[in-house]
C-alpha positions as CSV (number, residue, x, y, z in Angstrom):
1,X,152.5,42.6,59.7
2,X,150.2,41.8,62.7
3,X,146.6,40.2,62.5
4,X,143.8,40.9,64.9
5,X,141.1,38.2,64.4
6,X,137.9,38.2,66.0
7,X,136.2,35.2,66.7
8,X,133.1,34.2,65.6
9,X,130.3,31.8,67.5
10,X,128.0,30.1,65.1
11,X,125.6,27.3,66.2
12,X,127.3,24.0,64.6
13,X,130.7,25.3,64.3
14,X,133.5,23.6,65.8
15,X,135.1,25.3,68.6
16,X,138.7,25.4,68.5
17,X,141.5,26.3,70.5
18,X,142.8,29.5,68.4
19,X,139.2,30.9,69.0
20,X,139.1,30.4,72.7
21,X,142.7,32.0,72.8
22,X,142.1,35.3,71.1
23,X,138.8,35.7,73.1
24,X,141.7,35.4,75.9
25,X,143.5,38.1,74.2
26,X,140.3,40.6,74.0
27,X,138.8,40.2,77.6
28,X,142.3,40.0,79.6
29,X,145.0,41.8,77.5
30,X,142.8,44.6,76.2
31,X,142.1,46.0,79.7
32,X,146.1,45.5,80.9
33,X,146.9,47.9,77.7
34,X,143.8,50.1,78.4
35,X,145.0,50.7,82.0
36,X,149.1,50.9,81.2
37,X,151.0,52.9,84.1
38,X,148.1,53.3,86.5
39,X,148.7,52.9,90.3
40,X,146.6,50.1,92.0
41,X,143.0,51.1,93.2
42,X,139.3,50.8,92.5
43,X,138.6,50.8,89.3
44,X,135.1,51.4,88.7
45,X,132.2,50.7,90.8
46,X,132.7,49.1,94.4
47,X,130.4,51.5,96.0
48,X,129.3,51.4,99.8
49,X,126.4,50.8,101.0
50,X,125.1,50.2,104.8
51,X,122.4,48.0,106.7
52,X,121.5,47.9,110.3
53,X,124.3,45.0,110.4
54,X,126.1,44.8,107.4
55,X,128.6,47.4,104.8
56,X,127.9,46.0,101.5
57,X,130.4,46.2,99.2
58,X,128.8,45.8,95.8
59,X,129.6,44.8,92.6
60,X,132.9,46.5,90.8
61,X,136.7,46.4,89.0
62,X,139.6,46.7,91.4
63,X,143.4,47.2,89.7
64,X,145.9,45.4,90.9
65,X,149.5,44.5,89.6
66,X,148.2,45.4,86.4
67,X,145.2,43.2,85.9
68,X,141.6,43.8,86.6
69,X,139.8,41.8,89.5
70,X,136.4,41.4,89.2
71,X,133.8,41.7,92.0
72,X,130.7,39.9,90.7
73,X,128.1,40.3,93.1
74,X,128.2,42.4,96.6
75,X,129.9,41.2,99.6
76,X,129.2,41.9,102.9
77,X,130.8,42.4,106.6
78,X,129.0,42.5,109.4
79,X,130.0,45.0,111.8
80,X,129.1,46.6,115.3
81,X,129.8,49.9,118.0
82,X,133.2,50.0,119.5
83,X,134.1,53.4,120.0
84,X,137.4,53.0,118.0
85,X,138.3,53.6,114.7
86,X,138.0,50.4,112.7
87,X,139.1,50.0,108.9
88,X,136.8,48.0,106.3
89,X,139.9,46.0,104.1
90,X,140.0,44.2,100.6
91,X,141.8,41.6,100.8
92,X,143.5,40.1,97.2
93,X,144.9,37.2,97.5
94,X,148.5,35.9,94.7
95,X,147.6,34.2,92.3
96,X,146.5,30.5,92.9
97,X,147.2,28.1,89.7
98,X,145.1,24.9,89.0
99,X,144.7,22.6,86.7
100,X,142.3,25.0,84.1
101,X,142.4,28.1,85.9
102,X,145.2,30.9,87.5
103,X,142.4,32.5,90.2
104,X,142.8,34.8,93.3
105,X,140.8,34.7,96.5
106,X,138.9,37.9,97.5
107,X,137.9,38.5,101.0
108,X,136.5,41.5,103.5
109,X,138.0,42.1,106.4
110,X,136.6,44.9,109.6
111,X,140.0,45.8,111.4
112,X,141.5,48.4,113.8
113,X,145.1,48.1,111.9
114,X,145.1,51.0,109.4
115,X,148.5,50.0,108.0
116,X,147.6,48.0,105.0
117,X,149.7,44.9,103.6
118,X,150.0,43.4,100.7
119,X,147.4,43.2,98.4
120,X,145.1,45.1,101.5
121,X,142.9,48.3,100.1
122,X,141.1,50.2,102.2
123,X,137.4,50.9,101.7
124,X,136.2,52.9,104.6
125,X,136.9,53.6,107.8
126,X,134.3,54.9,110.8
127,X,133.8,55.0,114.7
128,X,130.6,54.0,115.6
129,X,129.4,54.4,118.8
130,X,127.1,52.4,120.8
131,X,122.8,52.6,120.3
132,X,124.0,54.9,116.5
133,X,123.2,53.7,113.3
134,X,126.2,54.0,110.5
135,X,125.0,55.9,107.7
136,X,126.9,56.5,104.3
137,X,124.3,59.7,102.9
138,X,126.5,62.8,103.7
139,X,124.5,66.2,104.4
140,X,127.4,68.0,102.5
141,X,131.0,67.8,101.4
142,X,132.6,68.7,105.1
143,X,130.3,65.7,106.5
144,X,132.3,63.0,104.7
145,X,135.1,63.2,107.5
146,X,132.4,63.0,110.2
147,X,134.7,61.6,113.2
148,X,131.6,59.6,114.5
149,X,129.1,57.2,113.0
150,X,129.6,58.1,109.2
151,X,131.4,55.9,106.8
152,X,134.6,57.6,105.9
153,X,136.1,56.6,102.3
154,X,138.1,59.3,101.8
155,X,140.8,57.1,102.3
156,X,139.7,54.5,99.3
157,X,142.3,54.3,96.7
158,X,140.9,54.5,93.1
159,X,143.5,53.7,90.5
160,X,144.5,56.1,88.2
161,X,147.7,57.1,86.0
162,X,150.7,57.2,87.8
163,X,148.8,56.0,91.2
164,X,146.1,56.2,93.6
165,X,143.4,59.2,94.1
166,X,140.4,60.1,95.5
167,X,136.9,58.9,94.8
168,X,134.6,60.4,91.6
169,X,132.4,60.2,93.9
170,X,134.2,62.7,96.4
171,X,135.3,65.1,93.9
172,X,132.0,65.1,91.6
173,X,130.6,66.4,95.5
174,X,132.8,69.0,95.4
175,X,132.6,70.0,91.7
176,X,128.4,70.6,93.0
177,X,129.0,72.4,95.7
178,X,131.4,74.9,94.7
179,X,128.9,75.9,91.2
180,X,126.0,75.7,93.5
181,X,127.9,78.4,96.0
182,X,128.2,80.7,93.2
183,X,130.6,83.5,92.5
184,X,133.3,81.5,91.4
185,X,136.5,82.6,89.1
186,X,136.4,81.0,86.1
187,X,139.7,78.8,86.7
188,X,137.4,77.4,89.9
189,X,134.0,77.2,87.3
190,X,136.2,75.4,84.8
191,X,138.0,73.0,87.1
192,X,134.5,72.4,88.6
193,X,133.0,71.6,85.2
194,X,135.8,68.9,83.7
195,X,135.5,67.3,87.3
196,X,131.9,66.8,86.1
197,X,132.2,65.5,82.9
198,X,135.3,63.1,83.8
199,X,134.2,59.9,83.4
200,X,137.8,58.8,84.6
201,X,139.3,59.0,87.8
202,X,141.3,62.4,88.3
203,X,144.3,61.7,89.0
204,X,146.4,63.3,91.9
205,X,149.3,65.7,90.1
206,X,145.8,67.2,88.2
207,X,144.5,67.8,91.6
208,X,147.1,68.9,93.1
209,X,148.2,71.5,90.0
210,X,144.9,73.2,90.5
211,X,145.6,73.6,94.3
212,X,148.9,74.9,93.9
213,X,147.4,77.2,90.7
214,X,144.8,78.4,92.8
215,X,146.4,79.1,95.7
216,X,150.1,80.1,94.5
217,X,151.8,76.8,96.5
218,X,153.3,73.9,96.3
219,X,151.4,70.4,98.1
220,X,154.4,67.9,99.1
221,X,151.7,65.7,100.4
222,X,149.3,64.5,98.0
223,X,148.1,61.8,99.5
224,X,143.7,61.4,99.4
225,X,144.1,63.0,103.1
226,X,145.8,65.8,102.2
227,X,144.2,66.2,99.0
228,X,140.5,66.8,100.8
229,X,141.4,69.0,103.3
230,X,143.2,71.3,100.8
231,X,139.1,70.9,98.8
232,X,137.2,71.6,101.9
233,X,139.2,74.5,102.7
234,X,138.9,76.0,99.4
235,X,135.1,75.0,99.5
236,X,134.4,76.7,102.8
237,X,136.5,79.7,101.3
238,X,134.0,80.5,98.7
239,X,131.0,79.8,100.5
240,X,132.6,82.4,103.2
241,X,132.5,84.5,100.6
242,X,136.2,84.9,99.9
243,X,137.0,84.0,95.9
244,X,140.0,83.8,94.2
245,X,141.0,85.8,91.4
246,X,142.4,84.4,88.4
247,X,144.1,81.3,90.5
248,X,145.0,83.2,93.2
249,X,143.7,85.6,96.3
250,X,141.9,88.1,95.8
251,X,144.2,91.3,96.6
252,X,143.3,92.9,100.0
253,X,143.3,96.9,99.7
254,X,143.8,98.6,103.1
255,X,142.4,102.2,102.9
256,X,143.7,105.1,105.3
257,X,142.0,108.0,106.4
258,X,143.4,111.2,108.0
């Protein structure tokens, strides 16, 4: 028989050790179980914003070797034009122990390396070019991969089961522009709905499935690269006017005349 136990916090009660450990339990364990067989990524929140100087990363959850690392309060990098692509890294630190606390160092990092090492995530990535401003509003779904001046995160990793995938924020931009474009099959309209209502990260295999549904294929690549140029060719598809029918192309009917 197992016991959970709760404890309790009452103004002239002694606190004891047992109490302090099965808070432990609740805040650290529960989120390890919660989060069981998910790839390393963001978590929840971290989201980008920019100043005339400074990317702000502000407050989040990252995952990482199974435990949750909190972001409190934003962080910033300062950055500036050079012409080149240049990565934005989070850097986790091991584990540090001391004498009442096991803690890890969290740091940014602005780089041209876009190989990442250990315990490295990337946030964004961008090419700014001298006398532009860096922005990080998007006019629509294609303008996310702007080459120039326009914070890229399609390359973020946000955790999710069995790995890494794109953002919600990415994929809840496509879900609005495909049921704003109209005409849609109703495997694309549903698809387009759950990704709205998801309030977890999609992972990659469901993405990928409703590619190769859709389109009749197979994706060996399904890495966050792959996975939004497959999206933003099936978005400019519809809005081209070219649907798909029941999760695949629309049959083409050539008509001859003598």
């Amino acid at each position: 028989m197992m016991r959970q136990a709760i404890p309790l916090f009452q103004d002239a009660h002694i606190l004891r050790k047992s109490m302090l450990e099965a808070l432990s339990d609740h805040a650290y364990l529960a989120g390890q179980l919660l989060y069981k067989d998910w790839g390393d990524g963001i978590l929840s929140g971290c989201r980008l914003t920019t100043t005339e100087d400074d990317i702000i990363l502000n407050e989040g959850i990252v995952f990482y070797e199974g435990e949750m690392v909190l972001i409190k309060e934003p962080m910033a990098a300062a950055y500036y034009p050079t012409d080149t692509t240049t990565v934005l890294k989070l850097h986790i630190s091991d584990k540090t122990k001391e004498e009442n606390f096991i803690s890890r160092r969290i740091s940014l990092a602005l780089t041209e390396e876009e190989k990442l090492g250990k315990g490295e995530f990337e946030l964004c990535r961008f090419k700014l070019q001298k006398g532009a401003k860096l922005r990080s509003r998007y006019q629509d779904f294609e303008d996310r991969n702007t080459e120039f001046d326009t914070l890229n995160t399609i390359h973020a990793a946000y955790a999710a089961r069995g790995g890494s995938t794109l953002s919600p924020e990415i994929l809840k931009a496509f879900a609005e522009e495909m049921l704003e474009a109209g005409g849609l099959s109703d495997f694309d309209a549903m698809f387009c709905v759950q990704l709205l209502e998801q309030e977890r990260q999609v992972c990659a295999e469901a993405l990928s499935a409703y590619v190769g549904h859709r389109d009749k294929k197979k994706l060996r690549d399904i890495s966050n690269a792959a996975l939004y140029r497959e999206l933003a060719r099936i978005l400019k598809e519809v809005k081209r006017g070219e649907r798909a029918e029941g999760g695949g192309n629309k049959k083409r009917w050539k008509i001859m005349v003598e």
